[in-house]
DSSP file (Angstrom, degrees, kcal/mol; ACC not computed):
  #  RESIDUE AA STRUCTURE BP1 BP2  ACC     N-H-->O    O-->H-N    N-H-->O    O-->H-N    TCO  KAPPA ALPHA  PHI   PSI    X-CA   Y-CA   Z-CA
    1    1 A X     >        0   0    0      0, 0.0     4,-0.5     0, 0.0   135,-0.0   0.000 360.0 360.0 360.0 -26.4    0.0    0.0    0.0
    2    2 A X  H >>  +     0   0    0      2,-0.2     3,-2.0     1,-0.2     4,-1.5   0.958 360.0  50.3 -90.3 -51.5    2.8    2.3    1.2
    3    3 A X  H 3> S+     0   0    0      1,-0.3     4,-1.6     2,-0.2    -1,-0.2   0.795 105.8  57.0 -78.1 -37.5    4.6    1.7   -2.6
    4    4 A X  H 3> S+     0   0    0      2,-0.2     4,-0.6     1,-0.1    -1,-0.3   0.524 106.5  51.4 -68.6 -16.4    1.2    2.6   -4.3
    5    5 A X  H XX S+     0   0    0     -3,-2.0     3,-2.5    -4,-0.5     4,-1.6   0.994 110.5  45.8 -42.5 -80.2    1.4    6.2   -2.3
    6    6 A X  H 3X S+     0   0    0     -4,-1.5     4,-2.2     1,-0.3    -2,-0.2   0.799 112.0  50.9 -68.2 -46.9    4.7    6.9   -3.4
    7    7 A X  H 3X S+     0   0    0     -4,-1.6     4,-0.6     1,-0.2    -1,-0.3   0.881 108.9  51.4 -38.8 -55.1    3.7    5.9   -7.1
    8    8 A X  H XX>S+     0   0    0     -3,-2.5     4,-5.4    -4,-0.6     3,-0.6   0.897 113.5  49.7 -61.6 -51.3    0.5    8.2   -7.0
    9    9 A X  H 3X5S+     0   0    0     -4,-1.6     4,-5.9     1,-0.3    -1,-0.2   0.972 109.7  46.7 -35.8 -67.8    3.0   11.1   -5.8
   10   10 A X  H 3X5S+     0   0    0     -4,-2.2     4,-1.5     1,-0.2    -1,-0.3   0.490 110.5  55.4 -57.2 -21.4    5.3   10.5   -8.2
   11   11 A X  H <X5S+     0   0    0     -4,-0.6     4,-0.9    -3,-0.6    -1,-0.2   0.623 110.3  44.3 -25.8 -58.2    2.3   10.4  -10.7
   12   12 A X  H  X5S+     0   0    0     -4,-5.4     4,-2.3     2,-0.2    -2,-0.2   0.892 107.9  63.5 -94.2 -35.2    1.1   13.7   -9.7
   13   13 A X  H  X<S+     0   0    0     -4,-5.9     4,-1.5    -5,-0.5     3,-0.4   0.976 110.3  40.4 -15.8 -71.3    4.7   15.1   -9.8
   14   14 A X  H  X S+     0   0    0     -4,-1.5     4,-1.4     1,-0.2    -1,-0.2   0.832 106.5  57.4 -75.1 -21.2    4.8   14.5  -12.9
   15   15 A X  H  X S+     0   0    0     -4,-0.9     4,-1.8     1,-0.2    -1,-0.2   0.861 106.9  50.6 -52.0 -41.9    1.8   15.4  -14.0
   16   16 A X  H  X S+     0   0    0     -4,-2.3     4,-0.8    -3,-0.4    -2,-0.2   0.542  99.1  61.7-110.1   4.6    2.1   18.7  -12.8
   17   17 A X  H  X S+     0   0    0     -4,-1.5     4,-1.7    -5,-0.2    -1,-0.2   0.690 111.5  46.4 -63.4 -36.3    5.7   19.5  -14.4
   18   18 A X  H  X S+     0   0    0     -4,-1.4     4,-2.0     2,-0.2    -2,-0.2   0.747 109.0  54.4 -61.7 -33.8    3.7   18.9  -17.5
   19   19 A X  H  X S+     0   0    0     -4,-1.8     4,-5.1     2,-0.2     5,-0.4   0.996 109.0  49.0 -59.0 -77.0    1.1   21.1  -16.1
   20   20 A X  H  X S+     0   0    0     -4,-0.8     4,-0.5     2,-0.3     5,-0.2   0.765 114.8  41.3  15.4 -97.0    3.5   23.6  -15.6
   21   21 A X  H  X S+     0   0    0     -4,-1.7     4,-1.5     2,-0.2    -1,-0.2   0.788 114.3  51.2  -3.2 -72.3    5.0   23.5  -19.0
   22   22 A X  H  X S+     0   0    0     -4,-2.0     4,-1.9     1,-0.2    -2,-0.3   0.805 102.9  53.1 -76.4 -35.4    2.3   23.2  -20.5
   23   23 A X  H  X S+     0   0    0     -4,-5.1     4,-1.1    -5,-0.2    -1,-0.2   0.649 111.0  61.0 -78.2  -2.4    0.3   26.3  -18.8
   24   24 A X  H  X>S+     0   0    0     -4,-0.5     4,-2.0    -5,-0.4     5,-0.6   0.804 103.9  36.8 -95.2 -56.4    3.5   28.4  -19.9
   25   25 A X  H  X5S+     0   0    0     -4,-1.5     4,-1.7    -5,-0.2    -2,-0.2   0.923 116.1  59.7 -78.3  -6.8    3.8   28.3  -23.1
   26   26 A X  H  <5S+     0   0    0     -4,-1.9    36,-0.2     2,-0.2    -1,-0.2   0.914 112.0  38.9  -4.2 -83.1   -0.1   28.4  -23.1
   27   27 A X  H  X5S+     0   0    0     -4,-1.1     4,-0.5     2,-0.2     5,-0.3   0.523 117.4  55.9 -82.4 -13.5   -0.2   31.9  -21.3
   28   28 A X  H  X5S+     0   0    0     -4,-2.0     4,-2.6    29,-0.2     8,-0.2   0.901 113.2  37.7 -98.1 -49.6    3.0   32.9  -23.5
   29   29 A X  H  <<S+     0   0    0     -4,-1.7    29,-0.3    -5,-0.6     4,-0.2   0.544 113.4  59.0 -70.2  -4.6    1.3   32.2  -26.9
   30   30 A X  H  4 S+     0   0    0     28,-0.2     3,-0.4    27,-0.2    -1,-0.2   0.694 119.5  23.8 -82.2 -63.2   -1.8   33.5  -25.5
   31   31 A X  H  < S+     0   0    0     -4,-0.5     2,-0.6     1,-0.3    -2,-0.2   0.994 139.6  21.1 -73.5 -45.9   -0.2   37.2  -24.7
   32   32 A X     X  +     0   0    0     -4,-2.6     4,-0.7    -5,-0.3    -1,-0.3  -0.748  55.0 175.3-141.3  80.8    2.6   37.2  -27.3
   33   33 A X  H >> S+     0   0    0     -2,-0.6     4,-2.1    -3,-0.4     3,-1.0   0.864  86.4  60.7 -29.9 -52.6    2.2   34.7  -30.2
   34   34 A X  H 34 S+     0   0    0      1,-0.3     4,-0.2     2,-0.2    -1,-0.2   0.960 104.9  49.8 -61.3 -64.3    5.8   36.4  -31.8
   35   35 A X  H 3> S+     0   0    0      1,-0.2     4,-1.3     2,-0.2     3,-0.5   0.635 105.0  53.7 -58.8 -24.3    7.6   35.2  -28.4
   36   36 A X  H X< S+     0   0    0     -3,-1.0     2,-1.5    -4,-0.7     3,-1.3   0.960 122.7  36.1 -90.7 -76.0    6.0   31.1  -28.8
   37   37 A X  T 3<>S+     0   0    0     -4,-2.1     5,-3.9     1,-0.3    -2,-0.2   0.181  96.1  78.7 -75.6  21.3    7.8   31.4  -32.6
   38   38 A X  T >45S+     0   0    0     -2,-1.5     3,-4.7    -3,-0.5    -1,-0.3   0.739  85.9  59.3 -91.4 -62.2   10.5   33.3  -31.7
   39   39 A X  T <<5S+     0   0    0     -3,-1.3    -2,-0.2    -4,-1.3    -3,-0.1   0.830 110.1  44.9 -40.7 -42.3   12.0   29.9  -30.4
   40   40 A X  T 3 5S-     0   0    0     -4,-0.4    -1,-0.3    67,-0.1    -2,-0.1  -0.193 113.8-114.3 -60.1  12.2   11.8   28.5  -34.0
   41   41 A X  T < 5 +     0   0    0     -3,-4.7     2,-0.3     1,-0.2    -3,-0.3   0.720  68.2 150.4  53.0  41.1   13.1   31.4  -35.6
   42   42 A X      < -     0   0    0     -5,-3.9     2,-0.8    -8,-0.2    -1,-0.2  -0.738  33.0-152.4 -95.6 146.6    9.4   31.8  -37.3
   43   43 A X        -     0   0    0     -2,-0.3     2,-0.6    -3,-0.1    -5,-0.1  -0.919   3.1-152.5-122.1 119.7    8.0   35.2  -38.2
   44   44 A X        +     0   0    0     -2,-0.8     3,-0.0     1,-0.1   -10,-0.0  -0.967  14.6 178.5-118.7 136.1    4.3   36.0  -38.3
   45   45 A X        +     0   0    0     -2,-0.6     2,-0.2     1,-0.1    -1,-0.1  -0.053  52.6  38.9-129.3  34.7    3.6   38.3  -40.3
   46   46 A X  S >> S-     0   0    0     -3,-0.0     3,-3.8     0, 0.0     4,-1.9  -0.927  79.0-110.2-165.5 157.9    0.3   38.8  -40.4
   47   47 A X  H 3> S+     0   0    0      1,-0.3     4,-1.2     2,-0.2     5,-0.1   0.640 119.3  56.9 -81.3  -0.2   -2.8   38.9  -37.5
   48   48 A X  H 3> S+     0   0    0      2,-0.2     4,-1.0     3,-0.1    -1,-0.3   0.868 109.4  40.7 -42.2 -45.3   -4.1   35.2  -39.5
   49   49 A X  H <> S+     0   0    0     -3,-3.8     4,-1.5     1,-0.2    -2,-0.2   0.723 121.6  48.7-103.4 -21.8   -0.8   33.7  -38.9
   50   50 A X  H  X S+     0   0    0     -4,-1.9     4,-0.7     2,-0.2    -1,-0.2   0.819 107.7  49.1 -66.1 -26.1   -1.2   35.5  -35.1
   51   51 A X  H  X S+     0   0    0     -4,-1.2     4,-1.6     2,-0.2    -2,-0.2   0.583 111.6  51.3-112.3 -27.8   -4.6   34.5  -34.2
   52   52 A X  H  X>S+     0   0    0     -4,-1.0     4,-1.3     2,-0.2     5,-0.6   0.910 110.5  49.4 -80.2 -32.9   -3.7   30.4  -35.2
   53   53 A X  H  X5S+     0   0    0     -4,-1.5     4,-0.9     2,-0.2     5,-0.4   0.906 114.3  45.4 -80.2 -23.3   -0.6   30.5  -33.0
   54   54 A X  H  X5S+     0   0    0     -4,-0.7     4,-8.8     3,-0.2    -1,-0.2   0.974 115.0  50.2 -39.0 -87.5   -3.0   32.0  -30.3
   55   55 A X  H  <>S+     0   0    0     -4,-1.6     5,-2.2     3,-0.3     6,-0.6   0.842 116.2  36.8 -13.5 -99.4   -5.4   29.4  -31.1
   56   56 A X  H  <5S+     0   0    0     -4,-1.3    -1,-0.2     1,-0.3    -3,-0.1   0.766 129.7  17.6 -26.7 -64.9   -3.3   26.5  -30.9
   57   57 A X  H  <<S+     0   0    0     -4,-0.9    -1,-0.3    -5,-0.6   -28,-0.2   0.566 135.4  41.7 -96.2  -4.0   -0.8   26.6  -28.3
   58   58 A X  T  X5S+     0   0    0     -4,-8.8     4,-4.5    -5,-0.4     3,-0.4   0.791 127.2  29.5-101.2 -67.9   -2.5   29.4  -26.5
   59   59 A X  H  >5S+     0   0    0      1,-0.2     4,-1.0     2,-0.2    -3,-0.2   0.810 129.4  36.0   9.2 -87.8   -6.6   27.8  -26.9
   60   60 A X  H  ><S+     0   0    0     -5,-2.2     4,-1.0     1,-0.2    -1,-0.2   0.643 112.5  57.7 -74.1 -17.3   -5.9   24.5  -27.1
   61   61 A X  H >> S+     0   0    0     -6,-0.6     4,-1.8    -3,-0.4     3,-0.6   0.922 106.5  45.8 -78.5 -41.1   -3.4   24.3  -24.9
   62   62 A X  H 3X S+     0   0    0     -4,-4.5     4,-1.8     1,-0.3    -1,-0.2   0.875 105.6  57.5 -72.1  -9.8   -5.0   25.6  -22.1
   63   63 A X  H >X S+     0   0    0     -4,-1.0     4,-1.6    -5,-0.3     3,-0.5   0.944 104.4  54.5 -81.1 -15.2   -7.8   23.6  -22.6
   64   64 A X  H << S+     0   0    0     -4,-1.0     4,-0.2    -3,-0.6    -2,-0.2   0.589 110.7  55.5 -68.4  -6.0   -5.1   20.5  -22.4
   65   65 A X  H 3X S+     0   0    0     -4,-1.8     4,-1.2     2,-0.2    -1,-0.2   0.801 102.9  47.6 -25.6 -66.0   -4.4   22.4  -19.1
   66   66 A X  H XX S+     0   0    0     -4,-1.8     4,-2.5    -3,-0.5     3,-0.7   0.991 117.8  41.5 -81.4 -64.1   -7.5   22.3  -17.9
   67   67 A X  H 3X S+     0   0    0     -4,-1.6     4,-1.6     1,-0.2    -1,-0.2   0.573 111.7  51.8 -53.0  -9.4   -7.9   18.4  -18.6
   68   68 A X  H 3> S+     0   0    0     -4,-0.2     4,-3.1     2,-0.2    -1,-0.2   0.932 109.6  51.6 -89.3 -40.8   -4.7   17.5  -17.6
   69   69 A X  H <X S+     0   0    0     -4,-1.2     4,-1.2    -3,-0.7     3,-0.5   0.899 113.1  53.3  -8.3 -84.3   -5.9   19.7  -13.9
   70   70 A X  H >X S+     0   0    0     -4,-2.5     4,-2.5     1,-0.2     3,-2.4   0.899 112.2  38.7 -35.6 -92.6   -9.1   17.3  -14.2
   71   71 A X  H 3< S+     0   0    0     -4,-1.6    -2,-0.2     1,-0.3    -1,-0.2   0.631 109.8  59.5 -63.6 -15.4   -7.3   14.1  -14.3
   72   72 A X  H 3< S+     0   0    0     -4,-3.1    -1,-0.3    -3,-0.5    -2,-0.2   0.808 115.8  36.3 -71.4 -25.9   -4.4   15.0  -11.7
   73   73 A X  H << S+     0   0    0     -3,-2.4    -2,-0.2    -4,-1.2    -3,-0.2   0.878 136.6  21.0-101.5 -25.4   -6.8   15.6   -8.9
   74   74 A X  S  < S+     0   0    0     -4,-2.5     2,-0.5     1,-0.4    -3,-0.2   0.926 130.6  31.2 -96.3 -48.5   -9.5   12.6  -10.0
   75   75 A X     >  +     0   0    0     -5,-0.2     4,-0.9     1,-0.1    -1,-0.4  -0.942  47.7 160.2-129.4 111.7   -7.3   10.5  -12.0
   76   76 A X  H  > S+     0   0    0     -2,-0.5     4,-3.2     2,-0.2    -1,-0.1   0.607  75.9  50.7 -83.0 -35.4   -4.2    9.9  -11.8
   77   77 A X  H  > S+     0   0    0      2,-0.2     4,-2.7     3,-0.1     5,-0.1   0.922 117.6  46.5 -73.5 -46.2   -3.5    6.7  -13.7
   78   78 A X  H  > S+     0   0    0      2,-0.2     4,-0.9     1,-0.2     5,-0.3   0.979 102.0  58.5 -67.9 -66.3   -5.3    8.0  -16.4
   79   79 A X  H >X>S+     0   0    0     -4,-0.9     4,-3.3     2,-0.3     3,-3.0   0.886 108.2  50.7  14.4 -82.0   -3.7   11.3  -16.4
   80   80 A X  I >X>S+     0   0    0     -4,-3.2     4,-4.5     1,-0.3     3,-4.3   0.870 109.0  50.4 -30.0 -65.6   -0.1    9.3  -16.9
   81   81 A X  I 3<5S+     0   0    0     -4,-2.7    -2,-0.3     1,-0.3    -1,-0.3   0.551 114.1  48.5 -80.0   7.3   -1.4    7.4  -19.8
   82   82 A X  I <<5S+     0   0    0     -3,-3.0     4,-0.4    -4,-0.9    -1,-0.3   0.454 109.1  45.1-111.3   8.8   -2.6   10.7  -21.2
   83   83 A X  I <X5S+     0   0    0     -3,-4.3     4,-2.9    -4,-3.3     5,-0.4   0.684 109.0  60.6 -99.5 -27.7    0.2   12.8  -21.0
   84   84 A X  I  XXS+     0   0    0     -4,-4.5     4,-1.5    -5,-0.7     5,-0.7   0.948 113.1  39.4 -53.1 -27.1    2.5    9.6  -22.5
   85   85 A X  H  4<S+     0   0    0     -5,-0.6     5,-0.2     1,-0.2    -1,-0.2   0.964 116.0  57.0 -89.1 -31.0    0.3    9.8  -25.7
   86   86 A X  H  >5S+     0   0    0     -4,-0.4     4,-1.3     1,-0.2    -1,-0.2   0.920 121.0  23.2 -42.6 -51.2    0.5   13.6  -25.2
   87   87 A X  H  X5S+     0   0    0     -4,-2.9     4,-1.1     2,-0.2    -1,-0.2   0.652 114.1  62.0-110.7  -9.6    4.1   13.8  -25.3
   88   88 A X  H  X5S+     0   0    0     -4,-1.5     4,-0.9    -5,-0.4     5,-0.4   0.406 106.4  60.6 -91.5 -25.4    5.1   10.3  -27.3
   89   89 A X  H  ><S+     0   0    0     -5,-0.7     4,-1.2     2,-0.2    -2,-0.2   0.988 105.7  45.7 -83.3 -30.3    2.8   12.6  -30.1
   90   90 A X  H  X S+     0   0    0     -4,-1.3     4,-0.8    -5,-0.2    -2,-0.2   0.937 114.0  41.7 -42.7 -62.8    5.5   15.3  -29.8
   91   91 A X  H  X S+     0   0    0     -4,-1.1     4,-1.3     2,-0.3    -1,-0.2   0.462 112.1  56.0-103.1 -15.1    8.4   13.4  -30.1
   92   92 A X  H  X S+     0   0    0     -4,-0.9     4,-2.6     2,-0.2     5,-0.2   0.869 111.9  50.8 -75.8 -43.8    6.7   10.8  -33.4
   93   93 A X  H  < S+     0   0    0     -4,-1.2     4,-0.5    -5,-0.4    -2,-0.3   0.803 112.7  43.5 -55.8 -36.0    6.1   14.3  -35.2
   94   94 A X  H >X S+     0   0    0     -4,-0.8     3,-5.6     2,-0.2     4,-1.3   0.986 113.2  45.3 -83.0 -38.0    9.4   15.1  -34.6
   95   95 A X  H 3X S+     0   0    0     -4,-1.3     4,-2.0     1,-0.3    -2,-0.3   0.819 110.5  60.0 -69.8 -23.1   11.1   11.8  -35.5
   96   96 A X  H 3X S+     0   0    0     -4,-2.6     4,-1.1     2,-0.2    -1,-0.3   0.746 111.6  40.7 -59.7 -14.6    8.8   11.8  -38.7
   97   97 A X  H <> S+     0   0    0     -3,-5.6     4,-1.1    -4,-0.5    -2,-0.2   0.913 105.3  59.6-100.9 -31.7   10.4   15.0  -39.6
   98   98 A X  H >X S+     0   0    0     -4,-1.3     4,-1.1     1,-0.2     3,-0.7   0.935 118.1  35.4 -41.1 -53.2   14.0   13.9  -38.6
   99   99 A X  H 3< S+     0   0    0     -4,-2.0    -2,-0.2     1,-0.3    -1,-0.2   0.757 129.6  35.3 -93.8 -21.6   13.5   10.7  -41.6
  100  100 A X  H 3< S+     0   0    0     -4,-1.1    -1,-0.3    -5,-0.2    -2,-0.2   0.253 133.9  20.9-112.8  13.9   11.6   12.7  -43.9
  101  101 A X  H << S-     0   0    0     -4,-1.1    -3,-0.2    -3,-0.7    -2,-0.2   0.189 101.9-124.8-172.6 -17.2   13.2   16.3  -43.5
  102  102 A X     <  -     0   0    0     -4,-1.1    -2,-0.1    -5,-0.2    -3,-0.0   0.085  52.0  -0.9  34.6-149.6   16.1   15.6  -42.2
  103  103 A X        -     0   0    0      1,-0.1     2,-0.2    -4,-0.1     6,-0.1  -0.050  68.7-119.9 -61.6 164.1   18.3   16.5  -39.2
  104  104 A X        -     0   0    0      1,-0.1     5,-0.1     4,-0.1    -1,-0.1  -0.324  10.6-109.3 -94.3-179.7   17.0   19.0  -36.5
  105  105 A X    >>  -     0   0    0     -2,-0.2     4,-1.4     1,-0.1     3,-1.4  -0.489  40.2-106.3 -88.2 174.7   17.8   22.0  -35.0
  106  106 A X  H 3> S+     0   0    0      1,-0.3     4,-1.4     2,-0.2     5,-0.2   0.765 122.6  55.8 -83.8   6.3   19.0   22.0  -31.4
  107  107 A X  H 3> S+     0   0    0      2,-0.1     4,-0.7     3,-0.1    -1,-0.3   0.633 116.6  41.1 -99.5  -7.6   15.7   23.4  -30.1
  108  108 A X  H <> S+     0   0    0     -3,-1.4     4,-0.9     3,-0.1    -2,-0.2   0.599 117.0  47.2-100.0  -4.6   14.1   20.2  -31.9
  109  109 A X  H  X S+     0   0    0     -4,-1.4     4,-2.2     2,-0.1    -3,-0.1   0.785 110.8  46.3 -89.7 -28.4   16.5   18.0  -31.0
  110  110 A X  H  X S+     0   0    0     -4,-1.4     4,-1.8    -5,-0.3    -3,-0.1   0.938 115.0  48.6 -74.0 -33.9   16.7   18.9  -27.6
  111  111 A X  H >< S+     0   0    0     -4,-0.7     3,-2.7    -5,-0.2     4,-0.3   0.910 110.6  57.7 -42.9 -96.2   12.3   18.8  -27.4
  112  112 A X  H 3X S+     0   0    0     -4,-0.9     4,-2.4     1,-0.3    -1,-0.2   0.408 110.9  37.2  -9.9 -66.0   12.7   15.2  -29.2
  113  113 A X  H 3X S+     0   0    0     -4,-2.2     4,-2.8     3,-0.2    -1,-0.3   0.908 121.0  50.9 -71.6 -33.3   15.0   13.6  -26.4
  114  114 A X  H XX S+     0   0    0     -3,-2.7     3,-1.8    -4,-1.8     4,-1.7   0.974 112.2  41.3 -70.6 -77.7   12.8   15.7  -23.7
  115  115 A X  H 3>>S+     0   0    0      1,-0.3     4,-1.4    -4,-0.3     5,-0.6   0.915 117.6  56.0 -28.5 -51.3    9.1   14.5  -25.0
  116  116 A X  H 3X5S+     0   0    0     -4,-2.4     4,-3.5     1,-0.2    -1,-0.3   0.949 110.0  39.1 -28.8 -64.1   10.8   11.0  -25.3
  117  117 A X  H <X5S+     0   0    0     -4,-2.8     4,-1.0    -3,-1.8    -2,-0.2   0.695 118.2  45.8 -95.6 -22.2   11.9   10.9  -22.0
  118  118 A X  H >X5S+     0   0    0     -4,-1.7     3,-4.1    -5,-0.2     4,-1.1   0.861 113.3  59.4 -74.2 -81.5    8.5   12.6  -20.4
  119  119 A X  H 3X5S+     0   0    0     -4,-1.4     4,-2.4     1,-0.3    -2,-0.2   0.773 109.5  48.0   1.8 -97.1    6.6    9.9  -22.9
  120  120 A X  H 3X<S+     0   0    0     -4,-3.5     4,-1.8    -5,-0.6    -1,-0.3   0.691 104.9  46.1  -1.9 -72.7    8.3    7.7  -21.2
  121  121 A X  H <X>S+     0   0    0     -3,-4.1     4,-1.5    -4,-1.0     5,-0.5   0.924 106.8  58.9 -64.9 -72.6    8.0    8.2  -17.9
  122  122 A X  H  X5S+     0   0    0     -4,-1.1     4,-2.1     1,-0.2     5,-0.2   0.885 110.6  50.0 -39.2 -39.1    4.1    8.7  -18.0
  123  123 A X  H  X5S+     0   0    0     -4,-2.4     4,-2.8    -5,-0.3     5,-0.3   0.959 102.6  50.0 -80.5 -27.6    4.2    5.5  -19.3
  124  124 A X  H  X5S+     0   0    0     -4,-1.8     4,-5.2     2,-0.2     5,-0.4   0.998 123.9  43.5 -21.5 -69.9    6.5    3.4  -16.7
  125  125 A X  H  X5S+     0   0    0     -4,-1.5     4,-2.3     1,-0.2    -1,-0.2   0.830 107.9  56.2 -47.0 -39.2    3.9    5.2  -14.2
  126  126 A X  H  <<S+     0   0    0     -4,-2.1     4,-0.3    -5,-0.5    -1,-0.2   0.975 117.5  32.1 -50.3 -77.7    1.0    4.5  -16.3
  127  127 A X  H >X S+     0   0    0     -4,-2.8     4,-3.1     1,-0.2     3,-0.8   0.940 118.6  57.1 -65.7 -40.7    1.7    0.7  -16.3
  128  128 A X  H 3X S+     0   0    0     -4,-5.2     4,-1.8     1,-0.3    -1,-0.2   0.891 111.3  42.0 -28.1 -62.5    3.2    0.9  -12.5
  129  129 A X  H 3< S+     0   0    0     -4,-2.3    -1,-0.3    -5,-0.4    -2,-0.2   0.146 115.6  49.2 -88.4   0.5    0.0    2.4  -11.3
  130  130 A X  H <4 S+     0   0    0     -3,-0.8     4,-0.5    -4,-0.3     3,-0.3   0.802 114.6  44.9-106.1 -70.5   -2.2   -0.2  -13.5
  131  131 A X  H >X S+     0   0    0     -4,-3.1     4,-3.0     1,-0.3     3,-1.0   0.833 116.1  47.8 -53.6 -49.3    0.1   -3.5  -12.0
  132  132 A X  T 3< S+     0   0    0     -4,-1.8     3,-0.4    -5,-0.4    -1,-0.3   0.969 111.8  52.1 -60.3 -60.3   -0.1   -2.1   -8.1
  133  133 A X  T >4 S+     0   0    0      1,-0.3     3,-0.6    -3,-0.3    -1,-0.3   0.718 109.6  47.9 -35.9 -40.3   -3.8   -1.6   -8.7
  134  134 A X  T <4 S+     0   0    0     -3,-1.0     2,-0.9    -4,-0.5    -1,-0.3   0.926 107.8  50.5 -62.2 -50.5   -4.2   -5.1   -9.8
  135  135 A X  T 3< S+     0   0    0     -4,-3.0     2,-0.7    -3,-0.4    -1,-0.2   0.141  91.8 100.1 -89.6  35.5   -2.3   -6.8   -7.1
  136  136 A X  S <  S-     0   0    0     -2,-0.9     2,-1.0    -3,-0.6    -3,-0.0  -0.873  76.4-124.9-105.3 127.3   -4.7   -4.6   -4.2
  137  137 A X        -     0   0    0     -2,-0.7    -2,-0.1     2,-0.0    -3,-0.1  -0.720  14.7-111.9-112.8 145.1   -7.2   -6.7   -3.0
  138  138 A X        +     0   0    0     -2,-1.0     2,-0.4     1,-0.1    -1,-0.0  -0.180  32.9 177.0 -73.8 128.1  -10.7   -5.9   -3.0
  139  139 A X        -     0   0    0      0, 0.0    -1,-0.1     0, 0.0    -2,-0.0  -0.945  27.9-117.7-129.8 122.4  -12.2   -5.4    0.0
  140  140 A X        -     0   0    0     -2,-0.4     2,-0.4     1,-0.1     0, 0.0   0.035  21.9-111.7 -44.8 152.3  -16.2   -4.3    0.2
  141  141 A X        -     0   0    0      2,-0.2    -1,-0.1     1,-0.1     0, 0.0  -0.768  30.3-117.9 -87.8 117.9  -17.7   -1.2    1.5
  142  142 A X  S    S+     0   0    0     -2,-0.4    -1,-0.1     2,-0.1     0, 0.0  -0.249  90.0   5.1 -40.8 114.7  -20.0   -1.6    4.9
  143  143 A X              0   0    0      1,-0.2    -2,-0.2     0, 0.0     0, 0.0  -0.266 360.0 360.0  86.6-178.2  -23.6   -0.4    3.7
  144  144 A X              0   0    0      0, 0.0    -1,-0.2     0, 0.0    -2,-0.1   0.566 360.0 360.0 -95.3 360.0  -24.4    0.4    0.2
């Protein structure tokens, strides 16, 4: 029981380093689009090309904010296995553009190993948190 804590901890740790993350460049593409595409040496240069980078990373992201928020305080387990697909979807987009595009730059090479290695983890936790869960045994609730 005591091992299944520390898992759950560690769970929401991580969860909320993604959270984290994730609510910054959010709230940074939200206020200042130019600064999110700045890292990528991109220039928008017109309020179309301003109002999708809003949209995208500022929008959508915070609504993957909100849900990641949701599942850290009810669900945890779930939560892992949706920031692994979250961040293993980062890091397959880049390696499709590493073989089809060829090498990256270091701010996509360094993302690549980093999504990887988050990917990763959420899943270890993911499957961690599944196995301990199994091997609890059910004991019933007094009363309905």
């Amino acid at each position: 029981m005591k091992s299944y804590k520390h898992l759950i901890i560690a769970t929401k740790t991580y969860m909320s380093l993604s959270l984290i993350s994730l609510f910054y460049v959010s709230l940074m593409a939200l206020l200042d689009p130019q600064a999110v595409m700045d890292l990528v040496q991109v220039k928008l240069e017109n309020n179309d090309a301003l109002s999708s980078i809003r949209g995208v990373y500022g929008g959508v992201g915070f609504t993957i904010c909100l849900s990641t928020l949701y599942l850290l305080v009810n669900f945890p387990e779930k939560g892992a296995a949706f920031l692994s697909l979250f961040w293993g979807s980062y890091a397959f987009s880049r390696l499709i553009t590493l073989l089809s595009d060829g090498p990256l730059g270091d701010f996509g090479t360094q993302w690549f190993f980093i999504e990887g290695l988050f990917a990763l983890l959420g899943l270890g936790l993911w499957f961690a948190l599944k196995s301990k869960r199994r091997q609890q045994k059910f004991i019933p609730k007094q009363g309905f």
